[in-house]
C-alpha positions as CSV (number, residue, x, y, z in Angstrom):
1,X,26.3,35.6,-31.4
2,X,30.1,36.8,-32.3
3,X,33.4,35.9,-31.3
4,X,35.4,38.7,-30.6
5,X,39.0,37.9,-31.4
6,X,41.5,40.3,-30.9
7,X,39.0,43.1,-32.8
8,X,38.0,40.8,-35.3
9,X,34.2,39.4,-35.3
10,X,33.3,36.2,-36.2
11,X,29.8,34.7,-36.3
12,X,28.8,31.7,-34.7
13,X,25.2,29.8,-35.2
14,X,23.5,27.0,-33.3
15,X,23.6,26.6,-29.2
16,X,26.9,27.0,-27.5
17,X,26.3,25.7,-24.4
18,X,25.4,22.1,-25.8
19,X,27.8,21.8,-27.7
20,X,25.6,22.5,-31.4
21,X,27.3,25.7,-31.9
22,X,29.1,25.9,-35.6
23,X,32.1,29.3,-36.2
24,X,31.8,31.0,-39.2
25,X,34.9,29.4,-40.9
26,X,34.0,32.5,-43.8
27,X,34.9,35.1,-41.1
28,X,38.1,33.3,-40.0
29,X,39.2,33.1,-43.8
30,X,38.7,37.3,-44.1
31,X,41.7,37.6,-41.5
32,X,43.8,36.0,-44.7
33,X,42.0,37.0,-47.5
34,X,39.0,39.8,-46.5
35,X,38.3,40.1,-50.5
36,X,37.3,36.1,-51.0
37,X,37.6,34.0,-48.0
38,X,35.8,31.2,-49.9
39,X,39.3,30.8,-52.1
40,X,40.9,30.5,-48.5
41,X,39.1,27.5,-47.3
42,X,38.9,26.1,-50.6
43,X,42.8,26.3,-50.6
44,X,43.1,24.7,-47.0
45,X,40.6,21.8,-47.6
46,X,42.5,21.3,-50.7
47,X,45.0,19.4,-48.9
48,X,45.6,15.7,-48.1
49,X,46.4,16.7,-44.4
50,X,43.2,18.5,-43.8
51,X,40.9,16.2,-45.3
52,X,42.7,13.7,-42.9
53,X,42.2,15.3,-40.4
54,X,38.1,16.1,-41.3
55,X,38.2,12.5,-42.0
56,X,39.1,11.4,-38.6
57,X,36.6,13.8,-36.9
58,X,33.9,12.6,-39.5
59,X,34.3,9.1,-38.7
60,X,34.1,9.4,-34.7
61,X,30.8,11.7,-34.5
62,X,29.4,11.1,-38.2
63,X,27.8,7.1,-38.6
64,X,26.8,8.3,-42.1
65,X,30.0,9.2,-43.2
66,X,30.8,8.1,-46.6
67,X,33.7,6.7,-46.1
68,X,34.3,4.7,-49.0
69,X,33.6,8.2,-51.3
70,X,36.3,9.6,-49.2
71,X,38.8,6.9,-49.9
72,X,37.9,7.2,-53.6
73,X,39.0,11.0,-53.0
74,X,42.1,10.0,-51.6
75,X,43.0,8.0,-54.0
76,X,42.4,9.7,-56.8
77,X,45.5,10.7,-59.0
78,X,46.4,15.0,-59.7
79,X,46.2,17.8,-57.6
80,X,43.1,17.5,-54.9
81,X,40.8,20.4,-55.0
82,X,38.3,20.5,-52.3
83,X,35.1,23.0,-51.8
84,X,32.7,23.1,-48.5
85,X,30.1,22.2,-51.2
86,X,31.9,19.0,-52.5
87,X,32.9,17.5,-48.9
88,X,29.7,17.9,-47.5
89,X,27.6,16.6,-50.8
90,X,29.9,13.8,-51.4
91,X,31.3,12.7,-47.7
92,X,27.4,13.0,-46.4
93,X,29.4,15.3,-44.0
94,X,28.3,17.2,-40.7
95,X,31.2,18.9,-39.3
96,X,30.9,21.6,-41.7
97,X,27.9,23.7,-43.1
98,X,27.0,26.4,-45.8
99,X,24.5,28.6,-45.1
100,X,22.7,30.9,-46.9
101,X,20.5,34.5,-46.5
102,X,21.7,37.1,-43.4
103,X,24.2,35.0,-41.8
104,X,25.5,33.1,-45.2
105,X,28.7,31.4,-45.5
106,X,30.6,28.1,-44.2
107,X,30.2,27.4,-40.9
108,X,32.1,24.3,-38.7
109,X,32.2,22.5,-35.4
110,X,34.4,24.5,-33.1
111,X,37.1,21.2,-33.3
112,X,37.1,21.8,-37.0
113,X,37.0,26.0,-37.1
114,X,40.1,26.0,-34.5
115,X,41.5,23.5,-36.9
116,X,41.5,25.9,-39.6
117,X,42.1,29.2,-37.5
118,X,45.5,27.0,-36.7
119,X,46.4,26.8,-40.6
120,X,45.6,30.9,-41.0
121,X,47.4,31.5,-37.4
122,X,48.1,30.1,-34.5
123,X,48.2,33.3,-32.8
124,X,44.7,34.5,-34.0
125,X,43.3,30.5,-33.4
126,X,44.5,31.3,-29.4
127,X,42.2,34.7,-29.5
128,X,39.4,32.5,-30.9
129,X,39.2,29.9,-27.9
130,X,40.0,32.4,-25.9
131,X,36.6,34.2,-26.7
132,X,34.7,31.5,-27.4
133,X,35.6,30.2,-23.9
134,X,33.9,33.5,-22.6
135,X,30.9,33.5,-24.4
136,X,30.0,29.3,-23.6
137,X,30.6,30.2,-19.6
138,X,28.4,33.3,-20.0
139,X,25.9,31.2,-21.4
140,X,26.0,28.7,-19.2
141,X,25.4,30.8,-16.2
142,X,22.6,32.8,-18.5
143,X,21.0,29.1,-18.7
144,X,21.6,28.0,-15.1
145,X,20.4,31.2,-13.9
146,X,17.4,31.8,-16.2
147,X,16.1,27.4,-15.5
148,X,16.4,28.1,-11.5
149,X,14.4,31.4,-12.3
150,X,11.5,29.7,-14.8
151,X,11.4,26.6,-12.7
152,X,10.1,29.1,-9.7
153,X,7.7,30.8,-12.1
154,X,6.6,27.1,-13.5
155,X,6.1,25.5,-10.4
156,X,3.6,28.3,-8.7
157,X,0.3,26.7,-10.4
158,X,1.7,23.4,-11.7
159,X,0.5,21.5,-8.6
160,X,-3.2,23.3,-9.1
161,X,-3.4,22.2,-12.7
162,X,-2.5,18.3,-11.9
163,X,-4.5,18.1,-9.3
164,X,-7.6,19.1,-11.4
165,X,-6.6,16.4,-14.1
166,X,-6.1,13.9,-11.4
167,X,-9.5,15.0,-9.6
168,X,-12.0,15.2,-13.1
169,X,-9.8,13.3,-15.8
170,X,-8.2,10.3,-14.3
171,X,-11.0,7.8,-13.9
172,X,-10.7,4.5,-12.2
173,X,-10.8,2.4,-15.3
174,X,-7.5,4.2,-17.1
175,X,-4.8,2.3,-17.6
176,X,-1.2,3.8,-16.5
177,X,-0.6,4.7,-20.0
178,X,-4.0,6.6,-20.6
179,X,-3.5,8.2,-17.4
180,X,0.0,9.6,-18.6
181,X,-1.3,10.1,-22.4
182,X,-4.3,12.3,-20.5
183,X,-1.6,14.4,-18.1
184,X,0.5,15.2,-21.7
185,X,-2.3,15.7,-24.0
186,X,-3.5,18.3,-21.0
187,X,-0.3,19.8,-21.2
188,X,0.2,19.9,-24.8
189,X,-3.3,22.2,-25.0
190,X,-1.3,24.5,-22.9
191,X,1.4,24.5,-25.4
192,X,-0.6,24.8,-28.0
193,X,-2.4,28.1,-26.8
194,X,0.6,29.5,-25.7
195,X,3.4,28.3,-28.5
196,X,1.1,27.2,-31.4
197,X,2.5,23.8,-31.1
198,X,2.7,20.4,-29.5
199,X,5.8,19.1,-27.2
200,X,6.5,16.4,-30.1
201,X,6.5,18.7,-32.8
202,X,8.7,21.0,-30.8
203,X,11.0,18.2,-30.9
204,X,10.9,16.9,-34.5
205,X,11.5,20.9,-35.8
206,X,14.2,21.4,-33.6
207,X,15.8,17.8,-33.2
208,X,16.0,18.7,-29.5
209,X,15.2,15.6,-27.6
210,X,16.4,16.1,-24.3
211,X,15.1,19.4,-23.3
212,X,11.0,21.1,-23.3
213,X,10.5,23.9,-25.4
214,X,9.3,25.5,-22.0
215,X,12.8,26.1,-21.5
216,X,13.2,28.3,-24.0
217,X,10.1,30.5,-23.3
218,X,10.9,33.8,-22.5
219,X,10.0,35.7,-19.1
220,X,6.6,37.1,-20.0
221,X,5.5,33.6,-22.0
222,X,6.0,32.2,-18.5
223,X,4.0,34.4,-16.7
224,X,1.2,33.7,-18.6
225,X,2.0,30.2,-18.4
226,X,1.5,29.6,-14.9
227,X,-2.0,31.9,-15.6
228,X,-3.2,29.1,-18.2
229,X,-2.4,25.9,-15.4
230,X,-5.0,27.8,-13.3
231,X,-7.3,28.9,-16.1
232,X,-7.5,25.4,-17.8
233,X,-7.8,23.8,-14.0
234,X,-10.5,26.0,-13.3
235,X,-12.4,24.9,-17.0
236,X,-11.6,21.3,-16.0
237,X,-14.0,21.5,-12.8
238,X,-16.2,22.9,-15.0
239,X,-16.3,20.4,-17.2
240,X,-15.5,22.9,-20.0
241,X,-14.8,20.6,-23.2
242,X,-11.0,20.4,-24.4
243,X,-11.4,22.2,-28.2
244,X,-13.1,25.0,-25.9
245,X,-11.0,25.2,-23.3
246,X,-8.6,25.8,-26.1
247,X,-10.1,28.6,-27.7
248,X,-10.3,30.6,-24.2
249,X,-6.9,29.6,-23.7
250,X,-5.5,31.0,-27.1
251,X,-7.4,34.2,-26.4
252,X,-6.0,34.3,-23.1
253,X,-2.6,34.1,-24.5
254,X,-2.3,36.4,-26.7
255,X,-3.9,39.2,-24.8
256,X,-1.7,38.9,-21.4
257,X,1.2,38.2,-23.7
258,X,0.8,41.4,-25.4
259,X,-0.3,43.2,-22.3
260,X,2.9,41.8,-20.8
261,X,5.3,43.5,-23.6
262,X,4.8,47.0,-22.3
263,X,4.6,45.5,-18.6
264,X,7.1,46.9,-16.3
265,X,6.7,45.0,-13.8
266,X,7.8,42.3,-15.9
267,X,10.5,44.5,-17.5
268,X,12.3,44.7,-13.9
269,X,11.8,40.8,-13.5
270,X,14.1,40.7,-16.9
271,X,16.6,43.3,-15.8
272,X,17.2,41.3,-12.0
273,X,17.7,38.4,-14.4
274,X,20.4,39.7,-16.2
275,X,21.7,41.6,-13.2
276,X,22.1,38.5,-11.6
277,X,24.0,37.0,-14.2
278,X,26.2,40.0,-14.7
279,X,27.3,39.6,-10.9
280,X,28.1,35.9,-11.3
């Protein structure tokens, strides 16, 4: 994803519509220097007022800020000089990031990039919000749009697939908790023939704990979701065993998923998607 500001393009990584997006501070530093941006940043971090001001931010969203390494900064006699690499390694900092390989450079939190796009100009730092603005409401509307749409594909077989864990898996003598680990563990075979992965370890690759990987899945993994709740409930009555119910479901997968690529049908469901957030 890019800003566009005023012309000039600036990369941003991470999810800006929760607030975990970081701007390319490397991109913002060309509109100084296009030859070595990283001497640009270097230069602005290299001040008392900026690493104030990082300081400050560090402190209210950072509880491992090293904050008694950054008073030993401060108070350090001679001229500071400050790199990405050195505030980040020695502050145990967050609010700004180097990357490495296709999208490579330093990256911030949009408090801290703006910051900076202040100290090259203000005038460019108002094109920035200005675009960046555009791009999180588009993608809030892309997300608001595409859950209402998911959660109506989702929903069509959910009820069928329950309702054969409740009928042949939930026995009398479960307690509440084995009742719920049995509804999950059901569910994370579905993920796991579908995504190659469990709910929790979903979570503990991404760090995303308020949100299901299902709401990332794209149109056509969806569709043949809702076709593996009524595959799996029809194996439960069946009294298919879970590692092969598993196994069908894998294969089931990854056929209709690739059947589904070159689908049109599910081609138009994409396009009405996008039409629907262009007219919003």
């Amino acid at each position: 994803m890019k800003i566009n500001a005023n012309g000039a393009e600036i990369s941003i990584i991470g999810n800006i519509a929760d607030e975990q997006a970081y701007i390319s501070l490397t991109d913002i530093a060309k509109r100084k220097d296009s030859d070595d941006p990283r001497i640009v940043i270097s230069n602005w971090m290299s001040s008392y007022s900026t690493i104030d001001f990082l300081a400050t931010w560090e402190t209210l969203y950072n509880p491992n800020f090293n904050r008694l390494e950054f008073q030993t900064v401060r108070a350090e006699p001679g001229r500071l000089i400050m790199t990405p690499k050195q505030w980040i390694t020695r502050m145990s900092a967050i609010g700004i990031t180097s990357q490495a390989g296709r999208y490579g450079g330093t990256y911030a939190h949009p408090d801290i990039a703006f910051e900076f796009a202040s100290w090259i100009s203000p005038e460019f730092k108002l094109y920035i919000i200005k675009d960046y603005q555009r791009l999180k409401t588009e993608e809030s509307q892309r997300l608001t749009l595409g859950w209402d749409t998911k959660r109506e594909l989702s929903k069509i077989n959910y009820r069928i697939h329950t309702d054969a864990i409740k009928e042949f898996l939930i026995t009398p003598e479960l307690t509440k908790q084995e009742q719920s680990l049995t509804y999950a563990t059901e569910a994370d075979i579905l993920n796991i023939a579908l995504f190659g992965k469990t709910a929790k370890q979903w979570r503990l690759e991404t760090g995303n704990k308020k949100q299901n990987m299902r709401d990332f899945a794209s149109v056509e993994q969806l569709i043949v979701l809702v076709n593996l709740e009524s595959m799996n409930a029809d194996m439960i009555r069946q009294d298919i065993s879970a590692p092969e119910r598993l196994k069908k479901l894998r294969n089931v997968a990854y056929y209709q998923l690739n059947s589904l690529l070159t689908n049109n049908s599910a081609k138009r469901l994409k396009e009405n998607i996008q039409k629907r957030i262009e007219q919003n």
